[in-house]
VEXDREN-2710 file (C-alpha; in Angstrom, 1 decimal):
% VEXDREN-2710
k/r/px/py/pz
1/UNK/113.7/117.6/91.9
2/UNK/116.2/115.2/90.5
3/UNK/118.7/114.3/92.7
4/UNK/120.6/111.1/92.9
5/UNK/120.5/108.7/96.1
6/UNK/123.8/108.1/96.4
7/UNK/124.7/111.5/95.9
8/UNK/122.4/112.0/98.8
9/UNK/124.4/109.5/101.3
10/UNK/127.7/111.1/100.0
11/UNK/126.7/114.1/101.1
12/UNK/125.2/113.3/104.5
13/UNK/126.8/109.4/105.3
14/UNK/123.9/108.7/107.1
15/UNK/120.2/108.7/106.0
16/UNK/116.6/107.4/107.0
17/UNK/114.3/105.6/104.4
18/UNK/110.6/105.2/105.2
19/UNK/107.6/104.6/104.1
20/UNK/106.4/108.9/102.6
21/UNK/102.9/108.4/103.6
22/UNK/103.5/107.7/107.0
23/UNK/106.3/110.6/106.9
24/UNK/104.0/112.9/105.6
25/UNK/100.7/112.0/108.0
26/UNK/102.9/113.0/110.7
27/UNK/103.3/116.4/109.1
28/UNK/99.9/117.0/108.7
29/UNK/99.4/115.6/112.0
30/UNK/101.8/117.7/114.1
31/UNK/101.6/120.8/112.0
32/UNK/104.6/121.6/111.2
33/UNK/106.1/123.8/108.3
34/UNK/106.0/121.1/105.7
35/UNK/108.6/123.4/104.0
36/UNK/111.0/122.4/106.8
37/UNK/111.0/118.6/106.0
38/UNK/109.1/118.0/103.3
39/UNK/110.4/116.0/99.9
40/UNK/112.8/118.7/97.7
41/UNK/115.8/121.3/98.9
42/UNK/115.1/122.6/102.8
43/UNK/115.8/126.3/104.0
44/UNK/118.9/124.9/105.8
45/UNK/120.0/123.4/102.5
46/UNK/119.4/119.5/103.4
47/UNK/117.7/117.5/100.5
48/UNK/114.8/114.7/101.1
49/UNK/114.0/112.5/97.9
50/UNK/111.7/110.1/97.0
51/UNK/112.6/107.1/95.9
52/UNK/110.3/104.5/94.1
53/UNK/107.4/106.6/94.6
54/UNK/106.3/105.3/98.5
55/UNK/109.7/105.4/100.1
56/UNK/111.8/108.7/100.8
57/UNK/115.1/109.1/102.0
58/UNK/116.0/111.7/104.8
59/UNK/119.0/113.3/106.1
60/UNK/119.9/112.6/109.6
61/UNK/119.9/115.8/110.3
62/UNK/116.5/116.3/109.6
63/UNK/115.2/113.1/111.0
64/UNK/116.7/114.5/114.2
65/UNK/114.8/117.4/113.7
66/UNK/111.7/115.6/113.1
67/UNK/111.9/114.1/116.5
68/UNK/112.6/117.0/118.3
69/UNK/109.1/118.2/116.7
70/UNK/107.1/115.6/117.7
71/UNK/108.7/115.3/120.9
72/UNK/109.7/111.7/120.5
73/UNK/113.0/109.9/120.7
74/UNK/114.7/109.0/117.1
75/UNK/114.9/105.2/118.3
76/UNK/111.2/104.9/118.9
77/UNK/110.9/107.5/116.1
78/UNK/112.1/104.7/113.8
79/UNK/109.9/101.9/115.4
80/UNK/106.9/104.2/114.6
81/UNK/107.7/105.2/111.1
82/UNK/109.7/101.9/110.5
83/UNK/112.5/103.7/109.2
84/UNK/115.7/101.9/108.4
85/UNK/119.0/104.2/109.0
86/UNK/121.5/103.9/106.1
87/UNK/124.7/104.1/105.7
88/UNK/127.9/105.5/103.3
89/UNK/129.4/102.0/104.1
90/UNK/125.9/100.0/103.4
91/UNK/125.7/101.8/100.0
92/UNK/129.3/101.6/99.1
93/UNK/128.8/97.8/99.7
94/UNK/125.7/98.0/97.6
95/UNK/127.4/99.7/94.4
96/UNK/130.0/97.3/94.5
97/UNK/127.5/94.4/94.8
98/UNK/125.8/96.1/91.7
99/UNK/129.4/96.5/89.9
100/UNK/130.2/92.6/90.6
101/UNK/126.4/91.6/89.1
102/UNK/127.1/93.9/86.3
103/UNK/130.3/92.8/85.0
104/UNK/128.8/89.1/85.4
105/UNK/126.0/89.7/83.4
106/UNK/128.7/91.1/81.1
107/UNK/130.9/88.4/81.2
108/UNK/128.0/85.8/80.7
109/UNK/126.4/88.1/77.6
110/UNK/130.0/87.6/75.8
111/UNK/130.6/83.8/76.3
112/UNK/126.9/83.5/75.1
113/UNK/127.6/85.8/72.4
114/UNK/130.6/83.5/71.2
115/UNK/129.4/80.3/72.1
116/UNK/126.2/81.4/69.7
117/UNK/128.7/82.4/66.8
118/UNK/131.1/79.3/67.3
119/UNK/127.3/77.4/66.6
120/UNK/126.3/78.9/63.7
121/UNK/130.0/78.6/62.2
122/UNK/129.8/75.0/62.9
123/UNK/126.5/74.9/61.2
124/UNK/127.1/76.7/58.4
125/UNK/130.4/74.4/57.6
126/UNK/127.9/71.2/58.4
127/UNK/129.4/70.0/61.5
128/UNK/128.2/69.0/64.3
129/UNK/127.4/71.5/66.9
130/UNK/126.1/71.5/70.5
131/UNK/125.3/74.4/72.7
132/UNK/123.4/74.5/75.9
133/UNK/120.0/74.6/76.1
134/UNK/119.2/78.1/77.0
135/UNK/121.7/79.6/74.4
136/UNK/120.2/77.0/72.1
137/UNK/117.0/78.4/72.5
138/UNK/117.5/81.8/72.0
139/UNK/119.7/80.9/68.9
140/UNK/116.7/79.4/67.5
141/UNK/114.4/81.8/68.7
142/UNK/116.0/84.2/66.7
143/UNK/116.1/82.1/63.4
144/UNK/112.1/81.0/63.7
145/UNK/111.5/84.9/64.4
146/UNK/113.0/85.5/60.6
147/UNK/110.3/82.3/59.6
148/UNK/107.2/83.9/60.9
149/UNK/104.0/83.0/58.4
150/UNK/101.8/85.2/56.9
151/UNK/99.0/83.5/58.8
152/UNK/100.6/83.9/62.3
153/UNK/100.8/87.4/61.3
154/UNK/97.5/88.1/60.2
155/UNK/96.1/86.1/63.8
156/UNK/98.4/88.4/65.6
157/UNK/97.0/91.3/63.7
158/UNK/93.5/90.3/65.1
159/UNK/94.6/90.3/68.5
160/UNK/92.9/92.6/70.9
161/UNK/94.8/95.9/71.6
162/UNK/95.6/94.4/75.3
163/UNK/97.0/91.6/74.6
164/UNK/98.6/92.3/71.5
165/UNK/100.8/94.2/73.7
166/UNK/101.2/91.9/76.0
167/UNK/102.1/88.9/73.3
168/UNK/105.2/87.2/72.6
169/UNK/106.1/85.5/69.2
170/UNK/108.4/82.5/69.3
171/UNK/108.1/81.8/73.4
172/UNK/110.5/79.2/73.8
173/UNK/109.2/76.8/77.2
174/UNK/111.1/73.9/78.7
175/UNK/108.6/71.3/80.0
176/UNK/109.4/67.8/81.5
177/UNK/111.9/67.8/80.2
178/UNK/111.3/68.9/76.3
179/UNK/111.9/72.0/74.5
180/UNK/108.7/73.7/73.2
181/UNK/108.7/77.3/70.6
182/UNK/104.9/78.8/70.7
183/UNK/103.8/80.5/67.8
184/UNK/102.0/83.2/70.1
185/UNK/102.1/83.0/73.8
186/UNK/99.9/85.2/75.5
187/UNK/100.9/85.5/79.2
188/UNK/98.1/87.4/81.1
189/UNK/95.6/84.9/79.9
190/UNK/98.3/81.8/80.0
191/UNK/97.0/80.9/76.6
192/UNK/99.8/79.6/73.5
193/UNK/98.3/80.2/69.8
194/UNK/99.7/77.7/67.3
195/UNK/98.8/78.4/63.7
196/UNK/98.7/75.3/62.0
197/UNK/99.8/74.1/58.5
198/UNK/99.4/71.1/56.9
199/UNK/103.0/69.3/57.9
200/UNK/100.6/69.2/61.4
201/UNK/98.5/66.5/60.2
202/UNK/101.6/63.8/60.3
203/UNK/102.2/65.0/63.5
204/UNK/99.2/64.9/65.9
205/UNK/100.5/62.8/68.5
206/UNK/103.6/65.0/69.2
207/UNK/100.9/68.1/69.2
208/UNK/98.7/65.9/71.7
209/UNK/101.7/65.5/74.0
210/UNK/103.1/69.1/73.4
211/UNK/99.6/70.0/74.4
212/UNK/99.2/68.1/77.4
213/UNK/102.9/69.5/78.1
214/UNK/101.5/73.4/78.3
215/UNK/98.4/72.2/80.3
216/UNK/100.2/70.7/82.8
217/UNK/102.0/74.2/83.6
218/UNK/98.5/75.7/83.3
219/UNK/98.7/77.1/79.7
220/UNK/95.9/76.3/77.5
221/UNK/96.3/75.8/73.6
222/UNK/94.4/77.2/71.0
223/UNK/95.5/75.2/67.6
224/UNK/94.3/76.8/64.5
225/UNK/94.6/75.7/61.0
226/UNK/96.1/77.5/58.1
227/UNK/92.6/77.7/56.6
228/UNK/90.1/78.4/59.1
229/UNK/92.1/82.3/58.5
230/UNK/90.8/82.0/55.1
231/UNK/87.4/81.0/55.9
232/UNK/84.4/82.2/58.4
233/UNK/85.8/79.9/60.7
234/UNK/88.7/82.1/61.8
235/UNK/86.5/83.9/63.8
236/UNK/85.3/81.7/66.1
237/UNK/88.9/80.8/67.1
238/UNK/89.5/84.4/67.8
239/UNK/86.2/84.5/70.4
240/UNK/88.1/81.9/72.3
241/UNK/91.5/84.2/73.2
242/UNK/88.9/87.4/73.7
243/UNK/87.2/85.0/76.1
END
């Protein structure tokens, strides 16, 4: 049954929410017509739904009738189901909180929006241009996204099924202080891939400190060269992320 919550306090101004599998034991407990208050549409034409899949949402009406059944009062009725009565007014105040977010997120999404275009205009004319740092970052996670090598393809072709799924090209991180991009971040095994070429070899100190950088937030880096994919050494790389 699909039936909209805020429909349902509309309709009724004042519902229960609790926990459904301590609604239901009581139910099966009590015996009683499950028909009567169960989730869906009841003979006397009240609605129950479920919400998130472990909370439901009952008319007061019912409620009352619930207590009634088990012979208990609706205040230590609550107590014992730790139901929560709500309101119209509480979700009237919650749309309008949701409205307010909304038209934030809006408003933010369209100054980021311009602030990006304003940036690349700059660029484009070579002048000099500065955004702020998140909006930087996803400006240039976009651009590096467009630069993806054949070899960060191929590793991320060779990436288990489970974490393929799970992995994120480009990852931009900001650690002490310093802005980092990972080739292949990997988040439910906290591991960054970085497919090497050979510009890397004039820069080993700054992967050293990059490095130390992720391990100090608890990400580990796997660096592998641009040839080991070519060779019988690629595969030993790909044993440590499987690991």
């Amino acid at each position: 049954m699909k039936y909209q919550f805020s429909k349902l306090v509309d309709k009724y101004n004042k519902v229960y929410i609790l926990q459904s599998k301590f609604y239901n034991k009581k139910i099966i407990e009590q015996n009683i017509d499950y028909s009567l208050l169960g989730v869906g549409v009841h003979p006397n034409g009240s609605i129950t739904i479920l919400l998130n899949g472990n909370k439901i949402a009952i008319p007061e009406i019912d409620f009352i009738t619930l207590s009634k059944k088990l012979d208990i009062s609706i205040s230590d009725l609550s107590v014992h189901l730790n139901a929560v009565p709500y309101t119209k007014e509480d979700n009237d105040l919650r749309l309008n909180r949701k409205k307010e977010r909304r038209e934030k997120q809006q408003s933010q999404k369209e100054l980021k929006k311009k602030a990006i275009n304003e940036h690349k205009e700059k660029i484009k004319n070579g002048e000099k241009s500065y955004i702020p740092v998140k909006y930087w970052a996803e400006y240039n996670e976009g651009i590096l996204k467009t630069k993806i090598t054949k070899e960060e393809n191929i590793v991320f072709k060779n990436l288990r099924k489970k974490d393929k799924s799970k992995a994120v090209k480009q990852k931009h991180f900001r650690i002490n202080g310093r802005s980092y991009f990972a080739d292949i971040y990997i988040p439910n095994k906290k591991i960054v891939i970085e497919v090497d070429g050979g510009y890397h070899e004039t820069r080993k100190e700054k992967d050293k400190l990059r490095d130390a950088d992720f391990a100090s937030i608890g990400i580990r880096t796997i660096r592998i060269p641009n040839e080991a994919i070519y060779d019988n050494s690629f595969h030993k790389y790909m044993k440590q992320i499987r690991m």
